[in-house]
C-alpha positions as CSV (number, residue, x, y, z in Angstrom):
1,X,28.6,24.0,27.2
2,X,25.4,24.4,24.8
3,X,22.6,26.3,25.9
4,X,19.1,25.3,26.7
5,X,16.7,26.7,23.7
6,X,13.0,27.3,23.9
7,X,10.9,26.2,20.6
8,X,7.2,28.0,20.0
9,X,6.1,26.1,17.2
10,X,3.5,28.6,16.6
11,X,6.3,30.9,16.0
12,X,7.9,28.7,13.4
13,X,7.6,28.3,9.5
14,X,5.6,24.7,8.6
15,X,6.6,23.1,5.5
16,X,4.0,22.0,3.4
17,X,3.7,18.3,2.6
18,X,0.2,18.2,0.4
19,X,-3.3,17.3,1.0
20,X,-3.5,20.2,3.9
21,X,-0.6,18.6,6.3
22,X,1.7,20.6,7.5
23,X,5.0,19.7,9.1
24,X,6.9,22.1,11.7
25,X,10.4,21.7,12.4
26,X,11.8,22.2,16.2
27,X,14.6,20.3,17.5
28,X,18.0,19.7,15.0
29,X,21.5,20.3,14.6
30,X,20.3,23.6,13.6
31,X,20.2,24.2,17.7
32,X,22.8,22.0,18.6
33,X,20.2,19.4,19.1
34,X,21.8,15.7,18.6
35,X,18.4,14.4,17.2
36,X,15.2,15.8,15.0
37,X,11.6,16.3,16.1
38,X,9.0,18.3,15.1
39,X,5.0,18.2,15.0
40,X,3.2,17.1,11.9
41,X,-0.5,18.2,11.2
42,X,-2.6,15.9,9.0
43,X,-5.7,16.9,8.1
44,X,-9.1,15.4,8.3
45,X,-9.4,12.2,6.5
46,X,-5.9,12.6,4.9
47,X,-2.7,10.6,5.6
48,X,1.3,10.8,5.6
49,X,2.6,8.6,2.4
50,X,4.0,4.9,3.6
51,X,7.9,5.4,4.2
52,X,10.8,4.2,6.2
53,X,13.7,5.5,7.8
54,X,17.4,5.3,8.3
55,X,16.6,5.4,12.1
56,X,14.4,4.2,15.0
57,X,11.5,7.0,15.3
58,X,8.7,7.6,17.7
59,X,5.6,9.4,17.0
60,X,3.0,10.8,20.1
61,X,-0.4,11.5,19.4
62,X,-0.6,15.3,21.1
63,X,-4.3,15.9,19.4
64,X,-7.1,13.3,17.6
65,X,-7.7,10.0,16.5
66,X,-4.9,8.3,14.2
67,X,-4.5,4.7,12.8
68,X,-0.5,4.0,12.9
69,X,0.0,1.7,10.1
70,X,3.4,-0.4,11.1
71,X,4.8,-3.1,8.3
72,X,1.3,-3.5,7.4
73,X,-0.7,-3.3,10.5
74,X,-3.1,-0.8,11.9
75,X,-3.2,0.1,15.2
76,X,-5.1,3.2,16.6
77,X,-4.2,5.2,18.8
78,X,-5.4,8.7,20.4
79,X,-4.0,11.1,22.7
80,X,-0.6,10.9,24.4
81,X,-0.8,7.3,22.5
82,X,3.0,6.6,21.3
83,X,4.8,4.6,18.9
84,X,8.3,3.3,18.6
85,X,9.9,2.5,15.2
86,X,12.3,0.3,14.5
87,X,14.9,1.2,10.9
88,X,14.0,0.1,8.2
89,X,10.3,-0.5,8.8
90,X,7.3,0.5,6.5
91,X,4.9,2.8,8.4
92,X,2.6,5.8,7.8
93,X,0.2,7.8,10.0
94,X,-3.5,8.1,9.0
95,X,-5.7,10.6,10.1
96,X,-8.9,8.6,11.3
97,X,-11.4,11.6,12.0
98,X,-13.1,13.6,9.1
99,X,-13.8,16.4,10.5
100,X,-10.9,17.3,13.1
101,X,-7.0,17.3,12.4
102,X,-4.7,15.3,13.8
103,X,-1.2,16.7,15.5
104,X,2.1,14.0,16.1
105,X,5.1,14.8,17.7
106,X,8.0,12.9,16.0
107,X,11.1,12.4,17.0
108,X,14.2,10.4,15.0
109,X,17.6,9.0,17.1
110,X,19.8,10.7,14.4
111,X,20.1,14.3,13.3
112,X,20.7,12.4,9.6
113,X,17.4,10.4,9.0
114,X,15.9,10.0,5.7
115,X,12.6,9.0,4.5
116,X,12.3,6.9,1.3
117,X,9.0,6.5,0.1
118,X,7.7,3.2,-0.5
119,X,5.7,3.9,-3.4
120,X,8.5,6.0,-5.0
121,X,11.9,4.7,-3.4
122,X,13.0,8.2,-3.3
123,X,14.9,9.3,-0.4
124,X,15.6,12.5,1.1
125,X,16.8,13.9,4.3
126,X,14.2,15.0,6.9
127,X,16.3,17.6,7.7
128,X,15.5,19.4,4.4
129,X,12.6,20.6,6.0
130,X,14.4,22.1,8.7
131,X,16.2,24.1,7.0
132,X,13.7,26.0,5.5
Protein backbone atom coordinates (compact mmCIF):
# COMPACT_ATOMS: atom_id res chain seq x y z
CA UNK A 1 0.00 0.00 0.00
CA UNK A 2 1.21 3.68 -1.14
CA UNK A 3 1.40 6.27 1.32
CA UNK A 4 -0.53 9.38 1.74
CA UNK A 5 2.05 12.48 0.71
CA UNK A 6 1.68 16.10 1.74
CA UNK A 7 2.51 18.79 -1.09
CA UNK A 8 3.58 22.62 0.14
CA UNK A 9 3.73 24.25 -3.05
CA UNK A 10 5.48 27.04 -1.53
CA UNK A 11 8.15 24.54 -0.79
CA UNK A 12 8.39 23.49 -4.41
CA UNK A 13 10.54 24.57 -7.51
CA UNK A 14 8.01 26.58 -10.30
CA UNK A 15 9.05 26.15 -13.77
CA UNK A 16 9.04 29.08 -15.73
CA UNK A 17 6.74 29.36 -18.70
CA UNK A 18 7.47 33.23 -19.95
CA UNK A 19 5.75 36.46 -19.62
CA UNK A 20 6.00 36.23 -15.55
CA UNK A 21 3.79 32.75 -15.24
CA UNK A 22 4.95 30.31 -13.28
CA UNK A 23 3.93 26.76 -13.15
CA UNK A 24 4.41 24.43 -9.87
CA UNK A 25 4.31 20.82 -10.11
CA UNK A 26 2.56 18.75 -7.12
CA UNK A 27 0.79 15.60 -7.77
CA UNK A 28 2.49 12.80 -10.47
CA UNK A 29 3.85 9.53 -10.83
CA UNK A 30 6.82 11.06 -9.27
CA UNK A 31 4.61 10.26 -5.81
CA UNK A 32 2.85 7.40 -6.89
CA UNK A 33 0.13 9.70 -7.97
CA UNK A 34 -2.01 8.03 -11.00
CA UNK A 35 -2.71 11.63 -12.38
CA UNK A 36 -0.87 15.29 -12.63
CA UNK A 37 -1.90 18.62 -11.12
CA UNK A 38 -0.22 21.40 -10.09
CA UNK A 39 -1.03 25.39 -9.77
CA UNK A 40 -0.17 27.79 -12.57
CA UNK A 41 0.40 31.58 -11.86
CA UNK A 42 -0.37 33.97 -14.73
CA UNK A 43 0.42 37.27 -14.32
CA UNK A 44 -1.45 40.38 -14.67
CA UNK A 45 -2.73 40.92 -18.10
CA UNK A 46 -0.77 37.88 -19.47
CA UNK A 47 -2.13 34.48 -20.79
CA UNK A 48 -1.22 30.69 -21.13
CA UNK A 49 -0.63 29.93 -25.08
CA UNK A 50 -3.87 28.14 -26.81
CA UNK A 51 -3.20 24.24 -26.56
CA UNK A 52 -4.73 20.88 -26.29
CA UNK A 53 -4.25 17.75 -24.59
CA UNK A 54 -4.08 14.12 -24.89
CA UNK A 55 -6.56 13.97 -21.84
CA UNK A 56 -9.70 15.44 -20.25
CA UNK A 57 -8.38 18.35 -17.83
CA UNK A 58 -9.97 20.54 -15.24
CA UNK A 59 -8.74 23.82 -14.17
CA UNK A 60 -10.11 25.79 -10.63
CA UNK A 61 -9.82 29.25 -10.26
CA UNK A 62 -8.07 29.36 -6.45
CA UNK A 63 -7.21 33.29 -6.85
CA UNK A 64 -8.50 36.31 -9.51
CA UNK A 65 -10.41 36.98 -12.43
CA UNK A 66 -9.72 34.66 -15.62
CA UNK A 67 -11.45 34.42 -19.09
CA UNK A 68 -11.31 30.46 -20.01
CA UNK A 69 -11.17 30.43 -23.59
CA UNK A 70 -12.76 26.72 -24.73
CA UNK A 71 -12.68 25.85 -28.74
CA UNK A 72 -13.10 29.50 -29.27
CA UNK A 73 -15.30 30.71 -26.52
CA UNK A 74 -14.73 32.85 -23.54
CA UNK A 75 -16.16 32.34 -20.48
CA UNK A 76 -15.12 34.04 -17.22
CA UNK A 77 -14.82 32.75 -14.35
CA UNK A 78 -13.45 33.83 -10.67
CA UNK A 79 -12.89 32.09 -7.62
CA UNK A 80 -13.47 28.31 -6.95
CA UNK A 81 -15.00 28.80 -10.67
CA UNK A 82 -14.11 25.28 -12.51
CA UNK A 83 -13.67 24.00 -15.88
CA UNK A 84 -13.79 20.53 -17.38
CA UNK A 85 -11.94 19.69 -20.60
CA UNK A 86 -12.72 17.39 -22.90
CA UNK A 87 -9.26 15.68 -25.26
CA UNK A 88 -8.58 17.15 -27.91
CA UNK A 89 -10.11 20.54 -27.40
CA UNK A 90 -8.45 24.01 -28.02
CA UNK A 91 -8.32 26.05 -24.76
CA UNK A 92 -6.15 28.59 -23.00
CA UNK A 93 -6.48 30.55 -19.65
CA UNK A 94 -6.37 34.44 -19.77
CA UNK A 95 -5.53 36.48 -16.99
CA UNK A 96 -8.41 39.20 -16.99
CA UNK A 97 -7.09 41.66 -14.17
CA UNK A 98 -4.05 44.09 -14.85
CA UNK A 99 -3.00 44.56 -11.80
CA UNK A 100 -3.42 41.20 -9.74
CA UNK A 101 -2.20 37.54 -10.73
CA UNK A 102 -4.23 34.92 -11.32
CA UNK A 103 -3.57 31.20 -9.61
CA UNK A 104 -5.34 27.75 -11.32
CA UNK A 105 -5.22 24.46 -10.07
CA UNK A 106 -4.99 21.96 -12.91
CA UNK A 107 -5.51 18.62 -12.90
CA UNK A 108 -5.10 15.99 -16.16
CA UNK A 109 -6.86 12.13 -15.88
CA UNK A 110 -3.50 10.70 -17.12
CA UNK A 111 0.01 10.84 -15.56
CA UNK A 112 1.01 10.98 -19.59
CA UNK A 113 -0.72 14.17 -20.98
CA UNK A 114 0.80 16.34 -23.48
CA UNK A 115 0.22 19.82 -24.59
CA UNK A 116 0.60 20.63 -28.28
CA UNK A 117 0.50 24.11 -29.07
CA UNK A 118 -1.86 25.34 -31.46
CA UNK A 119 0.13 27.96 -32.90
CA UNK A 120 3.26 25.73 -33.09
CA UNK A 121 1.93 22.01 -33.20
CA UNK A 122 4.67 21.11 -30.90
CA UNK A 123 4.02 18.64 -28.34
CA UNK A 124 5.57 17.83 -25.18
CA UNK A 125 4.76 16.01 -22.07
CA UNK A 126 3.48 17.98 -19.11
CA UNK A 127 5.32 15.93 -17.02
CA UNK A 128 8.60 17.57 -18.18
CA UNK A 129 7.90 20.05 -15.84
CA UNK A 130 7.68 17.81 -13.14
CA UNK A 131 10.62 16.52 -13.27
CA UNK A 132 12.55 19.41 -12.75
Amino acid sequence: MTKGVILHPNDLPAHKRGNGNKTIPLAGPRIGAGFLNGITVIAPGSAIPLHTHNCEESVVVLEGDALAEIDGEQHKLVRHDASWIPADLPHRFINASQTEPLTILWTYARPDATRTLVETGETRPVSAEHRR
